[in-house]
C-alpha positions as CSV (number, residue, x, y, z in Angstrom):
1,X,0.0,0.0,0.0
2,X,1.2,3.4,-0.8
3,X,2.1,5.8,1.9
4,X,1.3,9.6,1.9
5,X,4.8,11.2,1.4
6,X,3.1,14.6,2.1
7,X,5.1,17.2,3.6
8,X,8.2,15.5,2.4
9,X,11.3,16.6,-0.1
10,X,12.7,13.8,-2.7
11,X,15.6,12.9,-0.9
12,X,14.3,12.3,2.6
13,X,11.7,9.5,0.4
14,X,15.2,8.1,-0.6
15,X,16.4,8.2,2.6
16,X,13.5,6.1,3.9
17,X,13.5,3.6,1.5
18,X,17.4,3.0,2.1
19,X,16.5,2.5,5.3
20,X,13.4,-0.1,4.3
21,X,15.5,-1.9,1.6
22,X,19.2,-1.3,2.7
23,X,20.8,-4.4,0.8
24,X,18.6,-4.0,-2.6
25,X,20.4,-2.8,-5.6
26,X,19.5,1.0,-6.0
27,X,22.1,1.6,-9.2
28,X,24.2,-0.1,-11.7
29,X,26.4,0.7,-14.3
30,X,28.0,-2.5,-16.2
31,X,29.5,-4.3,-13.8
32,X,29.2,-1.2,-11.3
33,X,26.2,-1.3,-8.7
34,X,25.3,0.4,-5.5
35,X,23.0,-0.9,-2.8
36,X,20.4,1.5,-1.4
37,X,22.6,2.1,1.3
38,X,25.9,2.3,-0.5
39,X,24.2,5.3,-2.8
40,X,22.7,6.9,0.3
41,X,26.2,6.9,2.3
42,X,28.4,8.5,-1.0
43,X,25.5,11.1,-1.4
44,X,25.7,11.7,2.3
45,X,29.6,12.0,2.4
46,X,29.3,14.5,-0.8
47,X,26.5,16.4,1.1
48,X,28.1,17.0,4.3
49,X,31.1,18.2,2.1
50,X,28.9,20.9,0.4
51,X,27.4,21.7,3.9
52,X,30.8,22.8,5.2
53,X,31.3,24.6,1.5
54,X,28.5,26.5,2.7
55,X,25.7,25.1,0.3
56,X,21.6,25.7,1.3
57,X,18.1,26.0,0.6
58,X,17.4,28.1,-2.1
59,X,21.5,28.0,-3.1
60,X,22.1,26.8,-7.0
61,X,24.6,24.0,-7.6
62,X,26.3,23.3,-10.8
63,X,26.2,19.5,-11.4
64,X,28.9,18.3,-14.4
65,X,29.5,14.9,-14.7
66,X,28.9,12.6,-17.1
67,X,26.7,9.2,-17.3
68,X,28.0,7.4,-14.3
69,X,26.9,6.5,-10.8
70,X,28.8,9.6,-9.4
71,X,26.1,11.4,-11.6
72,X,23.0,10.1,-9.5
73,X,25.4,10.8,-5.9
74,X,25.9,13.9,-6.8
75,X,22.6,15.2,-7.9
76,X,21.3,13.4,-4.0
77,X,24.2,15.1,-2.2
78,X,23.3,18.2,-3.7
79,X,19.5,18.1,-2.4
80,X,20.5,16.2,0.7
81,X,22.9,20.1,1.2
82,X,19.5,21.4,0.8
83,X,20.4,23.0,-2.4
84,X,19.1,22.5,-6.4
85,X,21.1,21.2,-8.8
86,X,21.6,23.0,-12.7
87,X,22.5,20.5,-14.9
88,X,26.2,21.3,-16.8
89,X,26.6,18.6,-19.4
90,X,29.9,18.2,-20.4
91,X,29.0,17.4,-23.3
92,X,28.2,20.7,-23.9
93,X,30.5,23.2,-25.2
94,X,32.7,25.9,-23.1
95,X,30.9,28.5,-24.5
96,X,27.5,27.2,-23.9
97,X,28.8,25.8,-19.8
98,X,30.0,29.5,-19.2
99,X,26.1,30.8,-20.3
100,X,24.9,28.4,-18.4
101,X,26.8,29.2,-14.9
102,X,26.6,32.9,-15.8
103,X,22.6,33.2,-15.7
104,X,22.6,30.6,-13.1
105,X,25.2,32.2,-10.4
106,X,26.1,29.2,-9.3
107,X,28.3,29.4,-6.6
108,X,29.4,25.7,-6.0
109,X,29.8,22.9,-8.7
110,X,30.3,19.0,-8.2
111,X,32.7,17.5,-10.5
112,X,35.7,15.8,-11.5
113,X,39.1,16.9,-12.1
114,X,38.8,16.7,-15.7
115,X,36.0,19.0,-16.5
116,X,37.8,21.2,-14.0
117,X,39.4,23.9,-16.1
118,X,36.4,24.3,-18.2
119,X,34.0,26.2,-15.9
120,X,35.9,29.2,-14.9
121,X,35.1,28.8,-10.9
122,X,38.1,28.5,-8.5
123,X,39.7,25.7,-6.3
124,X,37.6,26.2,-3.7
125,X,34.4,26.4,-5.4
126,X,34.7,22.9,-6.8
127,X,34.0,19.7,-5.4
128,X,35.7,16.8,-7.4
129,X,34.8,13.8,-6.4
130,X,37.6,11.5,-8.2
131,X,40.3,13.6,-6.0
132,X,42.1,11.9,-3.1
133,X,40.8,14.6,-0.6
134,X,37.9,15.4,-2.0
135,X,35.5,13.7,0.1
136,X,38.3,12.2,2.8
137,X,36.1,12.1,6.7
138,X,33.3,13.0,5.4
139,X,30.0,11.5,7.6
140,X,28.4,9.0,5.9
141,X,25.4,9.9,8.0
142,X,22.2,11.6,7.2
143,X,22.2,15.4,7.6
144,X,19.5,17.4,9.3
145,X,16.9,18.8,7.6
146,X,18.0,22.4,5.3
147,X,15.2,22.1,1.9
148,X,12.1,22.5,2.3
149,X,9.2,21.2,0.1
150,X,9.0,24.4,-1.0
151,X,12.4,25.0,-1.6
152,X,13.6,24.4,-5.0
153,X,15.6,20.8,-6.2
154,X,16.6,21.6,-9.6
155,X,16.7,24.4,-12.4
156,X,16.6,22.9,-15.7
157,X,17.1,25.2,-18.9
158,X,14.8,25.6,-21.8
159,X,15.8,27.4,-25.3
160,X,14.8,30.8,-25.6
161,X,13.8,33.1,-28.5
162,X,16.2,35.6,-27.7
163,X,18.8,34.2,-27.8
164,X,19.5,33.6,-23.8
165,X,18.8,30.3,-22.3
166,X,16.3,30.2,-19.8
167,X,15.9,28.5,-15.9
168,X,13.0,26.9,-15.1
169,X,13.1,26.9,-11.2
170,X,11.4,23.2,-9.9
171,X,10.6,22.4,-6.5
172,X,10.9,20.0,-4.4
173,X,7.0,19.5,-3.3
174,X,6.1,19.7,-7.5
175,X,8.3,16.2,-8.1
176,X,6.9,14.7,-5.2
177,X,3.0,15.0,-5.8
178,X,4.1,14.0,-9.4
179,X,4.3,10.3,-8.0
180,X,1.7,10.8,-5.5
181,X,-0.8,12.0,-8.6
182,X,0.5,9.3,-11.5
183,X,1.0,6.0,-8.6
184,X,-2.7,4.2,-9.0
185,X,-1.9,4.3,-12.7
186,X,1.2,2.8,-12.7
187,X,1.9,0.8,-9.4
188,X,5.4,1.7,-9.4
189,X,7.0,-0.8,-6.6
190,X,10.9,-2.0,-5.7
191,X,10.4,-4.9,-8.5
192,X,10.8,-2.3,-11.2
193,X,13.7,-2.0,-13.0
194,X,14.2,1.6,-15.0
195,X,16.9,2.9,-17.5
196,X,18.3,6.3,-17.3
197,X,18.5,6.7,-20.6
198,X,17.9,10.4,-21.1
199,X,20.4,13.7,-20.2
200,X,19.9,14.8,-17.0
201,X,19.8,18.0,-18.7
202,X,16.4,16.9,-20.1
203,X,13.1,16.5,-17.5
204,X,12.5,13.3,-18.4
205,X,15.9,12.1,-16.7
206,X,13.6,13.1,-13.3
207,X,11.0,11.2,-14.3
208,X,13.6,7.9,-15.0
209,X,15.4,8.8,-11.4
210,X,12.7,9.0,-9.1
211,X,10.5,6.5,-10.5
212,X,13.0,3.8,-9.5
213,X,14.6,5.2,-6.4
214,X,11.6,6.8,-4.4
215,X,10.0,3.2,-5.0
216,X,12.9,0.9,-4.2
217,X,13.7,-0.3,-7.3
218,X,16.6,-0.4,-9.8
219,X,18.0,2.2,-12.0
220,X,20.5,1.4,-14.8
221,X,22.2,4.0,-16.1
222,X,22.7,3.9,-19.5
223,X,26.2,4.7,-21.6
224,X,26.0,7.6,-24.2
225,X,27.1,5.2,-26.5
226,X,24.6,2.8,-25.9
227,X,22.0,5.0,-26.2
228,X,22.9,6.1,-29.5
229,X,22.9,2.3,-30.3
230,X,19.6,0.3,-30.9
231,X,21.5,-3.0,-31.0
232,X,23.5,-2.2,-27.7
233,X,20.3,-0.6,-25.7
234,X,17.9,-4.0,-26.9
235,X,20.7,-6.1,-25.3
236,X,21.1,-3.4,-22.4
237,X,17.3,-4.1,-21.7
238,X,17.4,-7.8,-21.8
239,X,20.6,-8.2,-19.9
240,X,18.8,-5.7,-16.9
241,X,15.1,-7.1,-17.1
242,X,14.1,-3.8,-17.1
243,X,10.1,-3.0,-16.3
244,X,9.8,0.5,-16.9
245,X,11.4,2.2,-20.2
246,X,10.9,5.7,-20.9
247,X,11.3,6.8,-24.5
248,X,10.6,9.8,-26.9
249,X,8.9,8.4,-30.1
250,X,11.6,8.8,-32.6
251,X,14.0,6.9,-30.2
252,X,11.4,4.1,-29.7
253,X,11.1,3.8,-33.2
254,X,14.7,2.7,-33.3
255,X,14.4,0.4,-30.8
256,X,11.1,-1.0,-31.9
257,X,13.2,-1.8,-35.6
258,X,15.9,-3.7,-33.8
259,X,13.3,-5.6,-31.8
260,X,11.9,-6.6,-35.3
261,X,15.0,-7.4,-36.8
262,X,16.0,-10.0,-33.9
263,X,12.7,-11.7,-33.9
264,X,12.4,-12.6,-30.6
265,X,15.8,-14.1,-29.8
266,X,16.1,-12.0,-26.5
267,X,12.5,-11.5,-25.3
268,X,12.2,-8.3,-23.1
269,X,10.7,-7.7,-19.5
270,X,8.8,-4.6,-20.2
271,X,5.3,-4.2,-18.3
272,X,5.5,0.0,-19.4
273,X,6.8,1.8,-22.0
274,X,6.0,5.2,-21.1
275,X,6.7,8.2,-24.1
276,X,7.1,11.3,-23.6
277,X,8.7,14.9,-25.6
278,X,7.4,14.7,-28.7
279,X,4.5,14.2,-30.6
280,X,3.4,10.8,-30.7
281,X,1.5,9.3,-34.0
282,X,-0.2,6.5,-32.8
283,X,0.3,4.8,-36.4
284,X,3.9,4.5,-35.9
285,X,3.0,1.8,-33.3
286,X,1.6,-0.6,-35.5
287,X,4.1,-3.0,-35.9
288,X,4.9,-3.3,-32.2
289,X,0.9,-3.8,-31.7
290,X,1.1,-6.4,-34.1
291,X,3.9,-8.3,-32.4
292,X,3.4,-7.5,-28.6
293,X,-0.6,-6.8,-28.3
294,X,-1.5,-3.6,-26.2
295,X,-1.5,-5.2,-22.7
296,X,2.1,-6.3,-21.8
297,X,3.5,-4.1,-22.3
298,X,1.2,-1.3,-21.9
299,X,1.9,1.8,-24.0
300,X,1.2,5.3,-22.5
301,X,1.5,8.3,-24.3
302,X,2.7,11.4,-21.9
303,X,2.2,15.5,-22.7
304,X,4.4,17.3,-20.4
305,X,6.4,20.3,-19.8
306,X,9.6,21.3,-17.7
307,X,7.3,24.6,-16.2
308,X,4.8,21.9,-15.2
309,X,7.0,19.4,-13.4
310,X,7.6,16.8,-16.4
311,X,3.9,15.8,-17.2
312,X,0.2,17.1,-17.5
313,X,-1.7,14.5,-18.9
314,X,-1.3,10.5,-20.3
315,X,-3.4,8.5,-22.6
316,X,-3.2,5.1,-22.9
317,X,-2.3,3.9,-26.8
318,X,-4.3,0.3,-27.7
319,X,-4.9,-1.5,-30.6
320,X,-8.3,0.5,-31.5
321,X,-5.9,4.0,-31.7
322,X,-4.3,2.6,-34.9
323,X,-7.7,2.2,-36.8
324,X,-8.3,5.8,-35.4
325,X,-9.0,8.4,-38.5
326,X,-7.1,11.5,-36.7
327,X,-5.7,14.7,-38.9
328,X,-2.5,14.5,-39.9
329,X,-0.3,16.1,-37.0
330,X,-2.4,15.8,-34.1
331,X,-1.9,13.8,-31.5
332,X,-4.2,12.1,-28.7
333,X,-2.6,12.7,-25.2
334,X,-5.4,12.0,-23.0
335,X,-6.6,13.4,-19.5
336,X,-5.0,15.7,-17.0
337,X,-3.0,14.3,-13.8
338,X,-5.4,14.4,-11.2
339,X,-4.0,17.5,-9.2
340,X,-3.6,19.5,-12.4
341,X,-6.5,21.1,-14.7
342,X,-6.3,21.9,-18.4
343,X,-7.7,24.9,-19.8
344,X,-7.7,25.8,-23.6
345,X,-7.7,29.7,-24.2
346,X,-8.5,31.6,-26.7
347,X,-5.9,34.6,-27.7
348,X,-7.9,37.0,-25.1
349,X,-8.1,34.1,-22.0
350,X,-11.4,32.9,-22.8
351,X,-12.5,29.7,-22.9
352,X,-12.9,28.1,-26.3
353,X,-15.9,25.8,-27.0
354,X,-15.7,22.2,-27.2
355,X,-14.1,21.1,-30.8
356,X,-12.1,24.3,-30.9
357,X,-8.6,24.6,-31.1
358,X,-6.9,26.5,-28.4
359,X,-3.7,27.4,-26.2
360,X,-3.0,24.7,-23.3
361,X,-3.1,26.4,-19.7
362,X,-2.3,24.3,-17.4
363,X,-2.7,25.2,-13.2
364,X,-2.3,23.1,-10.4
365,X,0.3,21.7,-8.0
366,X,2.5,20.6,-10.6
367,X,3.3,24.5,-11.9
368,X,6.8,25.7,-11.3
369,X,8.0,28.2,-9.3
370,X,8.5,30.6,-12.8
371,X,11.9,31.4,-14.4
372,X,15.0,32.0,-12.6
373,X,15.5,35.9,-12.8
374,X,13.0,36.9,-15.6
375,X,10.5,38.2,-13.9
376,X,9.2,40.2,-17.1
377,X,8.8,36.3,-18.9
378,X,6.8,35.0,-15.8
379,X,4.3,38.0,-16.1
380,X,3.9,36.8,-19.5
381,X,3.8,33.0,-19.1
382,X,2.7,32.3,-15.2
383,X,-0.6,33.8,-15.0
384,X,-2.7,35.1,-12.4
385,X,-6.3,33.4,-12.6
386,X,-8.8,33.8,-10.0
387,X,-6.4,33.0,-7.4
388,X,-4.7,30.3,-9.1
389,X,-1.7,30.4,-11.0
390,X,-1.8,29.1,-14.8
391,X,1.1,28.5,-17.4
392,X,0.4,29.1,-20.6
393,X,1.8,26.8,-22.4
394,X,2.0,27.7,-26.5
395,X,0.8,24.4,-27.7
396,X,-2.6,23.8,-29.8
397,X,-4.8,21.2,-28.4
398,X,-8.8,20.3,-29.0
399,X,-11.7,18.8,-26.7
400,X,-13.0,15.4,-28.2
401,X,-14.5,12.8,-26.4
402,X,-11.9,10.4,-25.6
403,X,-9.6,13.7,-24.1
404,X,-7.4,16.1,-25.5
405,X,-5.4,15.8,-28.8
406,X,-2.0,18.0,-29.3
407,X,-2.3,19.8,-32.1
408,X,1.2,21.7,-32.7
409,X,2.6,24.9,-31.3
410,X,1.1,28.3,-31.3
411,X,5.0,29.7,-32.1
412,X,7.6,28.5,-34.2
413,X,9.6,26.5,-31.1
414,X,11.0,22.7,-32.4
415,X,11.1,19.9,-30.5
416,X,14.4,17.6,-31.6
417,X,14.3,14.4,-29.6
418,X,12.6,15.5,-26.4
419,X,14.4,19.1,-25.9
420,X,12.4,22.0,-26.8
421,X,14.5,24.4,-29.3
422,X,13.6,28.2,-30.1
423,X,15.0,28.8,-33.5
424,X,15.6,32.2,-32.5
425,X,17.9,31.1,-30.0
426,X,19.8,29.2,-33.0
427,X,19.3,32.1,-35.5
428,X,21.2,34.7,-33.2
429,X,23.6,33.0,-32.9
430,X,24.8,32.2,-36.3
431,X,24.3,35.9,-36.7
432,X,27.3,36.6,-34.8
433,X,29.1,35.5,-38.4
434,X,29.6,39.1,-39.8
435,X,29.3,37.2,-43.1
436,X,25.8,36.0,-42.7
437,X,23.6,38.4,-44.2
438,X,20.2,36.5,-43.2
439,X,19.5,33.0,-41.5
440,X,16.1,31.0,-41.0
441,X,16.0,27.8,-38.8
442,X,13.1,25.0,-39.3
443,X,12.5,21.8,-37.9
444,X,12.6,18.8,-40.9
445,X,11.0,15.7,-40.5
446,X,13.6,13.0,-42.4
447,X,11.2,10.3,-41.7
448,X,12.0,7.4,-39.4
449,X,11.8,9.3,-36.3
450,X,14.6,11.6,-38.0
451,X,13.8,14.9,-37.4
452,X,16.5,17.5,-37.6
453,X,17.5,21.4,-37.8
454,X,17.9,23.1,-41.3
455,X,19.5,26.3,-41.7
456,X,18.8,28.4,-44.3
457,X,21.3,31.2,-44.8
458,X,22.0,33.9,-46.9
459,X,25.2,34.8,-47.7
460,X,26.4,38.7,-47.5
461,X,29.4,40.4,-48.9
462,X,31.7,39.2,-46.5
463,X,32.6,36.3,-48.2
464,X,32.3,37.4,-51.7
465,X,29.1,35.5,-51.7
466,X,30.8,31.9,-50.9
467,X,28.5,29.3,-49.6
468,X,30.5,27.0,-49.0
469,X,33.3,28.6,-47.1
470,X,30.6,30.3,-45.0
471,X,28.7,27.0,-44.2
472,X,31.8,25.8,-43.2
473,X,32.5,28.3,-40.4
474,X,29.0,28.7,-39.4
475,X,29.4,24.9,-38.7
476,X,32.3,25.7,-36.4
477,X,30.6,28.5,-34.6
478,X,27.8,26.3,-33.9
479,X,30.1,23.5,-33.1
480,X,31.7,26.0,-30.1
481,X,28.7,28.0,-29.0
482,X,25.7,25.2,-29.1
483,X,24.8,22.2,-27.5
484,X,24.6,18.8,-30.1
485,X,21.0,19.0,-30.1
486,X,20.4,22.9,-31.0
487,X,23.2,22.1,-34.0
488,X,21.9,23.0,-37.5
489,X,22.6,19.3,-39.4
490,X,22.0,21.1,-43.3
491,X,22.9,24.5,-44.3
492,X,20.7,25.3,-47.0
493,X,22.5,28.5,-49.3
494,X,19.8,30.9,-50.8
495,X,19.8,34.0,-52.8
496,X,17.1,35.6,-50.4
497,X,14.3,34.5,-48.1
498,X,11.3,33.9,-49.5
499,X,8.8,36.7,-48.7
500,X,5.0,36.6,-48.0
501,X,2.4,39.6,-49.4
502,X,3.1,41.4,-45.9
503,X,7.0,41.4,-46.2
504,X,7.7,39.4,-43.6
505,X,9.8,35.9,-44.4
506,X,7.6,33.2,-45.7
507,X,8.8,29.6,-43.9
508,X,6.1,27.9,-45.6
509,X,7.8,28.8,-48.5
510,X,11.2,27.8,-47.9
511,X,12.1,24.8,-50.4
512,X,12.5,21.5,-49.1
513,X,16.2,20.3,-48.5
514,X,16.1,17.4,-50.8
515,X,15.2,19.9,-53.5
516,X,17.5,22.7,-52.7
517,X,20.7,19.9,-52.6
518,X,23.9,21.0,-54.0
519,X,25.2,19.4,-57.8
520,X,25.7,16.2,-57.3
521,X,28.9,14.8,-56.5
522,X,30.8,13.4,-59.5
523,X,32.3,10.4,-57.7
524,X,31.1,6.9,-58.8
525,X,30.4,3.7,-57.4
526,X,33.0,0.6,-58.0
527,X,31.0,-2.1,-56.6
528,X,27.5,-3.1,-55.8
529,X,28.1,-2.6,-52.4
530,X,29.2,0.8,-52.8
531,X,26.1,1.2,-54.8
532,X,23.5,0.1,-52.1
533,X,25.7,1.5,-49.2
534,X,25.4,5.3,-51.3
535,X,21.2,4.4,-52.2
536,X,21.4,3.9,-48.2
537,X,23.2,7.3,-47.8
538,X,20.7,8.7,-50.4
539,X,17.7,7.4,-48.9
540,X,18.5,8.3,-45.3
541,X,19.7,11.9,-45.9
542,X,16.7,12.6,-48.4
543,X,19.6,13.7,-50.6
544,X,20.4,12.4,-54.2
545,X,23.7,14.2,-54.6
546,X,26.0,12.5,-51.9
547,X,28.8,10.5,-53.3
548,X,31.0,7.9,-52.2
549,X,33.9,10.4,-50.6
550,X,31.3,12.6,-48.8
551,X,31.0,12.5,-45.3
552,X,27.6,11.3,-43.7
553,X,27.9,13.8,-41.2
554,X,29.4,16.8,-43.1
555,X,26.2,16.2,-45.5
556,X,23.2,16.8,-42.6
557,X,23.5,13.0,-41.0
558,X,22.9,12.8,-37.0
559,X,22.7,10.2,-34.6
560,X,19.5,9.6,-35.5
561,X,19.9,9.4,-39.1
562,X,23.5,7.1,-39.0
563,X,21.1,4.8,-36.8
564,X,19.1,4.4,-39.8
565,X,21.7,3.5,-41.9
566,X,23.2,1.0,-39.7
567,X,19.2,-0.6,-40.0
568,X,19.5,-0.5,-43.5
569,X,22.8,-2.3,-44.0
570,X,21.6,-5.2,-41.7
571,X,18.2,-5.7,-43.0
572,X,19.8,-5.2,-46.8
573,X,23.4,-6.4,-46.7
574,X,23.3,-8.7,-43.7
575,X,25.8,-6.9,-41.4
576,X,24.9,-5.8,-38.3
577,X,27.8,-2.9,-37.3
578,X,27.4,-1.4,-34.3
579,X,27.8,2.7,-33.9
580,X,31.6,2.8,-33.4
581,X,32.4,2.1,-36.7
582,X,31.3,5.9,-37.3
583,X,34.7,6.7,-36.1
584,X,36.4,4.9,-38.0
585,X,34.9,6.5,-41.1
586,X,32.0,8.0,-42.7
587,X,32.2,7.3,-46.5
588,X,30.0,5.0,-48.3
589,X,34.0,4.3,-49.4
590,X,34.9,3.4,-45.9
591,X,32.1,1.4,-45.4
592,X,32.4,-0.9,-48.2
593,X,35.8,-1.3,-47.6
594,X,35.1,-1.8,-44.5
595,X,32.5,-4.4,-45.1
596,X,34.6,-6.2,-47.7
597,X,37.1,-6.7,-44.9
598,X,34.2,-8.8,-42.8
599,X,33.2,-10.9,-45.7
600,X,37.0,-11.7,-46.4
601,X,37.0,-12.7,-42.6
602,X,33.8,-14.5,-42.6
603,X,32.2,-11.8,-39.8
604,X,28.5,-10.5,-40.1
605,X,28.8,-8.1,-37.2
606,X,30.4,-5.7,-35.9
């Protein structure tokens, strides 16, 4: 039976569970793994440490580590302190860290030696936790109280339109009533097993967290490199008989290939697969249906946002959805959390009648604090409403009879696999190139769950009009400035923008980037591999002009899209490579070479 955890901030739910369940395995890595009490005595140690640095409630914490069990320490030492964690990815570049610490002020970050000399803090304001004294006689005993439920636990950031990043301030009372609200429809327990497959620098990493650890289960943290590997993440999954897998469609739809592919060699232990940051088309589900039912395991479709603590509503997605004759683009996402309420608003606040599209304003328990120092943004965003506070949202959605359906957004804001992108942000700053005379950003759909950014730029006089040098350093100013995800993948040279009847820039009318490819390359095939393997290059990129010496990558490929390829070579050519062989090379040269070295071995995979 559930217990009320009212009153109560996330860690001190961990804390009571490591004392319930002590010996149970709370993390693993590999080979790596922590009890319940092993992970609550490290987090303690770091905790006490960042006590005596002079960490507390309402104090931000930079967190930069990278996928490991230190990761999930750190983050509950920093909340056991009693302070919130930001997120520093270091996969992120320097330039985009340094934002990141300068609009959040954090005064103390937990980290390792290596990623050190990146963030500009000094000695003192560091905690490594791979250094010899770092954490020497430090208690491995509980700390008294210092958050509050109502203090905050983490400040994720969200792309903004101007440009400037911004923090969305979470507390800790929102996460909790999360998993009070969502528990009768899941029955999370300690026999679940979850992934953390996501970047802690994305919400639904707090969803994956908690949902294991505040219950007593297990939470396997998953490699970058085996998250960017269907093949690796299937045998990840069997290997760790995990339960509960949370995924964002276009990554599922990976996984859900590979499943196919091995035809039930290594049958799974899912009971939920829960999706989440992106629009969902119940259609793309059919194959899955048709091999696993609708029961076990059970598919939920989640609509959530970081300023409402993760989710609003879920729908669950059965075999009758896929007969279902919905509009292109929208999107069924069910019925609101119990302690939250959905309003759709016209553009003056009023109510719009049943059938009619409007915004999404969602109030309730689950609404965030508002953003960290913009208090001209949270006038605008966190409304006042009859006592109540609303956030209004900028997504589309309509009243039918089964629930809501997502419709799209209101703006011009992207969503690339889960994270929520402002082309603004992207457009300013490729405008720093004093060569750029004009720059559009769009969100592409590749197909196969390959959705992607497209720049399209205008050259000015700085370079005497040359794309190609320009798209060249554009790519490196994105490379230094932007995170992987906000990175344009296809720089698209045009003579203008295209202009509607008002004068403002038509994106409508922007062509399509398989028609506005460069000349084709004049480079031709020597073999029949080579000839599929550059059809497969073709057919993935939507490009008809790559040739055998052109790099997948240089030409607009992403993780997504080289997953795709490796699909294609093993349903078409019988090898099954796994995602390292990227580094070797990304020619459809190198990869036939490549490929003639397994056959002269006799290997099929990687």
């Amino acid at each position: 039976m559930h217990q009320s955890w009212s009153g109560q901030c996330i860690h001190e739910i961990f804390e009571a569970q490591a004392r319930r369940s002590p010996d149970a395995v709370a993390i693993s890595l590999g080979s790596e793994s922590y009890t319940y009490s092993q992970l609550n005595a490290r987090a303690n140690r770091i905790a006490h440490r960042l006590r005596a640095m002079g960490a507390g409630p309402e104090m931000l914490v930079g967190l930069c580590l990278e996928r490991s069990l230190d990761l999930v320490c750190g983050l509950i030492g920093i909340l056991k302190a009693g302070a919130a964690y930001v997120p520093l990815d270091p996969a992120y570049p320097d330039e985009r860290l340094a934002l990141l610490l300068e609009d959040s002020e954090a005064s103390l970050i937990v980290t390792r030696s290596a990623f050190a000399v990146r963030l500009q803090r000094q000695p003192e304001q560091l905690l490594c936790l791979d250094q010899d004294g770092g954490l020497t006689g430090a208690p491995e005993t509980d700390l008294p109280r210092g958050a509050t439920p109502s203090n905050p636990a983490y400040v994720i950031y969200t792309s903004g339109s101007t440009g400037r990043p911004k923090g969305v301030l979470v507390e800790h009372r929102h996460v909790v009533r999360l998993f009070e609200s969502s528990h009768s429809a899941f029955g999370f327990d300690h026999t679940d097993v979850w992934t953390l497959f996501h970047s802690f620098g994305f919400d639904f990493s707090v969803w994956e967290m908690w949902g294991a650890l505040l219950y007593g289960g297990q939470l396997v943290v998953v490699p970058q490199e085996v998250a960017r590997s269907p093949h690796a993440f299937y045998d990840l999954l069997a290997d760790a008989r995990v339960t509960v897998l949370s995924q964002t469609p276009s990554a599922f739809l990976q996984l859900s290939r590979e499943e196919e592919g091995r035809r039930n060699d290594r049958p799974l232990s899912l009971r939920l697969i829960i999706f989440g940051g992106e629009a969902l088309s119940p259609a793309s589900l059919r194959g899955w249906m048709e091999r696993h039912g609708d029961e076990r395991p059970r598919l939920i479709n989640g609509y959530g946002i970081t300023e409402t603590t993760v989710f609003v509503t879920f729908r669950p997605i059965t075999r009758s959805d896929l007969e279902m004759q919905a509009p292109v683009g929208e999107t069924p996402i069910g019925v609101p959390i119990a302690d939250l309420t959905v309003q759709l608003l016209d553009e003056r606040g009023t109510p719009v009648p049943r059938g009619t599209p409007g915004e999404i304003h969602v109030g309730g328990a689950g609404v965030a604090r508002g953003y960290l120092r913009r208090p001209e943004l949270n006038r605008q965003r966190f409304l006042e409403s009859h006592g109540s506070r609303l956030y209004r949202s900028g997504d589309l959605a309509i009243q039918r009879d089964d629930g809501l359906w997502y419709l799209g957004r209101v703006d011009e804001q992207i969503k690339i696999r889960g994270f929520r992108i402002e082309p603004g942000e992207v457009e300013n700053h490729l405008r720093r190139h004093p060569a750029l005379a004009d720059v559009a950003i769009v969100g592409h759909d590749f197909g196969a769950g390959d959705k992607r950014l497209v720049a399209y730029i205008v050259p000015g006089a700085g370079h005497g009009g040359c794309a190609d040098t320009l798209t060249q350093e554009l790519k490196q100013l994105s490379d230094r400035g932007l995170p992987e995800h906000m990175r344009p993948s296809m720089y698209i040279p045009l003579q203008a923008m295209p202009l509607n009847a008002n004068g403002k820039m038509d994106r409508r009318a922007l062509p399509p980037p398989a028609e506005a490819a460069q000349e084709a390359s004049t480079n031709v095939p020597a073999a029949t591999v080579e000839e599929t393997l550059q059809q497969v290059w073709r057919k993935v990129l939507r490009n008809q002009t790559v040739g055998v010496d052109d790099d997948f990558f240089d030409m607009g490929g992403t993780s997504v899209a080289a997953i795709n390829v490796l699909l294609y070579i093993r349903d078409e050519l019988g090898h099954d490579l796994d995602m390292a062989v990227w580094a070797e090379g990304a020619t459809v040269r190198h990869f036939a070479e490549f490929l003639a070295k397994q056959a002269a071995t006799g290997q099929s995979a990687a």
